[in-house]
C-alpha positions, 0 to 999 in steps of 0.5 A: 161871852166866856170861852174856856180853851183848854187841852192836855200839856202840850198841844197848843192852847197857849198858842190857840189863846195868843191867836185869839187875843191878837184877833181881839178877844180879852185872854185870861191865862191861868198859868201867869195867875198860877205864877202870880199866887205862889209869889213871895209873902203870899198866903198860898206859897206859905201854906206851900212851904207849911205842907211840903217843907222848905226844900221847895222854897229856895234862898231868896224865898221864891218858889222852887217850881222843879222841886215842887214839881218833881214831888207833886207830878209822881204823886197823886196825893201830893198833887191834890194837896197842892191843888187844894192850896192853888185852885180856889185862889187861882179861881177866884182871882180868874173870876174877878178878871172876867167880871172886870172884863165884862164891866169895862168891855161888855161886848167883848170876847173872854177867853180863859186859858186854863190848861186844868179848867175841866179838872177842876169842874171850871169849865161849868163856868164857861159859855163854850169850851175849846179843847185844843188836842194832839198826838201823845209822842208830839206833845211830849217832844213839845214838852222836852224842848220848851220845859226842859224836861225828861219825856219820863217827866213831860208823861207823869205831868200828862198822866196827872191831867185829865184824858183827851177822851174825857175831855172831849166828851165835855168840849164844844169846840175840838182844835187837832193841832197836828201841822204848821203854826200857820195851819193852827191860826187858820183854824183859830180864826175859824173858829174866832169868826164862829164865836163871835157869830153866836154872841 
């Protein structure tokens, strides 16, 4: 079974993720796949640097990911065209990694973490979707300490996703991660226990 868990920057996927794999589940995260396609000497980082100059590429030849995101996350254009160049590989490679899990681990529990995985029509894929949520003001607190950004920047990134209310139209699962992490594992094992019930 593949379980897509997914929700807006922010509210706690990765965490609802990392409490899956320690309860056993295989986890495939899409962001460290993100990272891994925009490495050095690969095709998409040289399409990057072709469509938004070399400003975002720095001295040793990686990715300036903050110049990149400043252009990208103000404009929708711009945002789309580095998705065109990210996604299908992003997706390709997310593909591979389930079809390996499936072979090696047949009775295995996938989840994909994909904070995008409804934006681009992935969650299709997907047996059941999780979509983790959380207040607006609490995730951008959330993002101003872990990204190191301004809340003007942590709301452009979240106005670049999909709203929480389109996104729950299409979830199976909703996780409100307002409390303790220990409240968020609690309901992680709920619902770990609930999934591997339907298998």
């Amino acid at each position: 079974m593949v379980i897509g868990v997914t929700g807006g920057a922010g509210a706690g996927k990765t965490l609802v993720a990392t409490e899956l794999e320690r309860l056993g589940a295989k986890v495939i995260d899409a962001d460290v796949i993100a990272r891994e396609v925009v490495e050095p000497g690969g095709e998409a980082l040289i399409e990057i640097e072709k469509t938004f100059g070399g400003e975002v590429i720095d001295s040793d030849g990686t990715l300036k990911r903050k110049a990149l995101a400043e252009l990208v996350f103000s404009d929708a254009e711009k945002l789309k065209e580095l998705n065109s160049i990210t996604h299908p590989r992003i997706r390709a490679e997310i593909d591979r990694r389930i079809k390996g899990f499936q072979a090696s681990s047949p009775d295995a529990l996938i989840v994909v973490n994909a904070a995008l995985l409804m934006e681009v029509g992935h969650e299709t894929d997907m047996d059941k979707v999780v979509l983790v949520t959380a207040p607006t003001d609490m995730r951008v607190e959330r993002m101003v300490r872990r990204d190191k950004i301004t809340p003007k920047e942590a709301l452009d990134r979240m106005r670049s996703q999909m709203s929480e209310d389109e996104k729950k139209k299409k979830a199976n699962f909703i996780i409100d991660n307002v409390g303790s992490k220990e409240e968020l594992q609690r309901k992680t094992a709920e619902l770990f226990k609930v999934l591997k019930e339907m298998k």
